[in-house]
Steps between C-alpha positions, in 0.01 A plus 500: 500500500218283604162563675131416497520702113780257404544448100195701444458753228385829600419855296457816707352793344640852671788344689781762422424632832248543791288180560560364225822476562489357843315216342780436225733486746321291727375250224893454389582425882229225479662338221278609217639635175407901424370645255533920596252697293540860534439746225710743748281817458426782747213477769248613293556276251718717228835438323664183545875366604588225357787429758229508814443083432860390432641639799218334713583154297889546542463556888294182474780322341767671728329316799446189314187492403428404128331855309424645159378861414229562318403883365166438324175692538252269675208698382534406147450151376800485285733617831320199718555274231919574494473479879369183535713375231797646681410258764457167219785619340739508846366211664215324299235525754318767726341410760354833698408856356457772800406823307618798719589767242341819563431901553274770615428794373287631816180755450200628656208351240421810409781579411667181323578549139401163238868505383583411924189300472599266207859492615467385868141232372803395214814408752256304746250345278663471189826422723317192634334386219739472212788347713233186655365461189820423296577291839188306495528411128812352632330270737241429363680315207720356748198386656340354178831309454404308796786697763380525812540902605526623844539867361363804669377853377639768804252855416525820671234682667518767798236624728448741299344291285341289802330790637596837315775759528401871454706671241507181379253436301673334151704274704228445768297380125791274368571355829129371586522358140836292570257381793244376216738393246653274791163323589421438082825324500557291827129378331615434170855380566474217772445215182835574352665524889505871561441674766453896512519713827509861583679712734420818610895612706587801660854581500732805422527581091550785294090507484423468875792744567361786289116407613590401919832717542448445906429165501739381276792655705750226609533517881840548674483132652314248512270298285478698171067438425560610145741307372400346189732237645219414740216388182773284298441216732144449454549595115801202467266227674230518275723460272589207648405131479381534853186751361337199308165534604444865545333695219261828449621665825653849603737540745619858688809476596677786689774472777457204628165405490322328204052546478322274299220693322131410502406666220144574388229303642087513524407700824139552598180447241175578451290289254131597425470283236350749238615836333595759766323818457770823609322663760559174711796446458655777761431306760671205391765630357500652865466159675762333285752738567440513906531093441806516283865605667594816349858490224830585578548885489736611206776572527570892608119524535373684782 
């Protein structure tokens, strides 16, 4: 197989099914080799099926695209460390990490436990880190050894993180933090020739299906919105070669259309030029705000 991913080494977290998946599939049909990370447990995150990668890999290799499996925990250093050595050990490379592995476990604030806390702050954040920092150890040797890189770091965000979810409010947390993480490291990264983007997609999985039953539902013809099918292309070019260039950005990408986020940015000011007593500052926190567009509503807020 050969496409605009041709010979290049890829790792994707969470692709035993949903979008991760898609963008295994998609990768392999662009010529890159696959490495499918799944630790195969339930939609909450519990148990885990061993079996869930390999069959992903072998359909990869049934349709001739080149694929190993990978079962290791991406939240621990020690798992990130086999994974990306799964990848050296295969093909002696890697060229492009896209961390996708994931779960909710959904809950009023008020009502959210620290054990679904810590569990959902772990699979994001820790989920991110451990994997790109095993990766960029990687490059950045390669780097040092005077190899030119042209490697890319693929995160996942969601609007929830963008602009809050209610019910939401431990993945809303890791999700806004996969937002920061991905700005540190498109900023740190560029010397050794790695970029890092973010993408926020909307698609049907077994989390959107339990949160967004309704909107999730595949229609009887036509274009099928949530197909994860629909984010793998953006995911697989900037992967690419052809993405050289763009760094520190978050993409939507739902259906067919694909937003380019602004981000945060300074809105209106007021500058006395000397301490601010209290009382005055009602009417320009007043004045700034009438100035300033108001945020995105959450999501579910009323």
């Amino acid at each position: 197989m050969t496409g605009i991913c041709d010979g290049r080494v890829v790792i994707v977290t969470g692709a035993g099914r949903g979008l991760g998946r898609a963008y295994a599939e998609l990768f392999a049909r662009e010529g890159a080799r696959v490495v499918v990370n799944d630790l195969g447990t339930t939609g909450d995150g519990r148990g885990a099926a061993s079996e869930v990668a390999e069959e992903v890999a072998s359909a990869l290799r049934a349709g001739g695209g080149r694929a190993i499996a990978n079962g290791d925990d991406v939240t621990t250093t020690e798992g990130a460390g086999r994974l990306v050595g799964a990848a050296l050990d295969a093909w002696g490379r890697l060229d492009v990490l896209v961390n996708n592995a994931g779960f909710v476990r959904d809950r009023m604030f008020v009502s959210a436990t620290e054990e679904e806390w810590d569990a959902v702050l772990r699979v994001h954040l820790r989920g991110h880190f451990c994997p790109a920092q095993r990766a960029v150890a990687y490059f950045r040797d390669r780097a040092k050894a005077g190899e030119k890189l042209d490697a890319r770091i693929i995160n996942t965000t969601s609007g929830a993180g963008l602009f809050g979810s209610v019910g939401q409010s431990a993945y809303s947390t890791a999700k806004a933090g996969i937002i920061g993480l991905t700005l540190v490291q498109a900023a740190e990264l560029a010397r050794y020739g790695v970029t890092a983007n973010a993408i926020a997609p909307a698609a049907r999985t077994r989390m959107t299906e339990a949160v967004f039953a309704d909107m999730m539902k595949r229609p009887d013809e036509g274009f099928d919105e949530m197909a994860p099918e629909n984010v793998a292309p953006l995911v697989v070019w900037l992967g690419s070669k052809e993405s050289r260039g763009i760094t520190g950005r978050v993409f939507e990408a739902e259906a067919g259309r694909i937003t380019l986020g602004e981000g945060y940015k300074r809105g209106a000011r007021r500058d006395k030029g000397a301490r601010w007593e209290p009382a005055e500052l009602g009417e320009i926190v007043a004045e700034l705000v009438a100035q300033t567009p108001p945020p995105t509503k959450a999501y579910g807020a009323t």
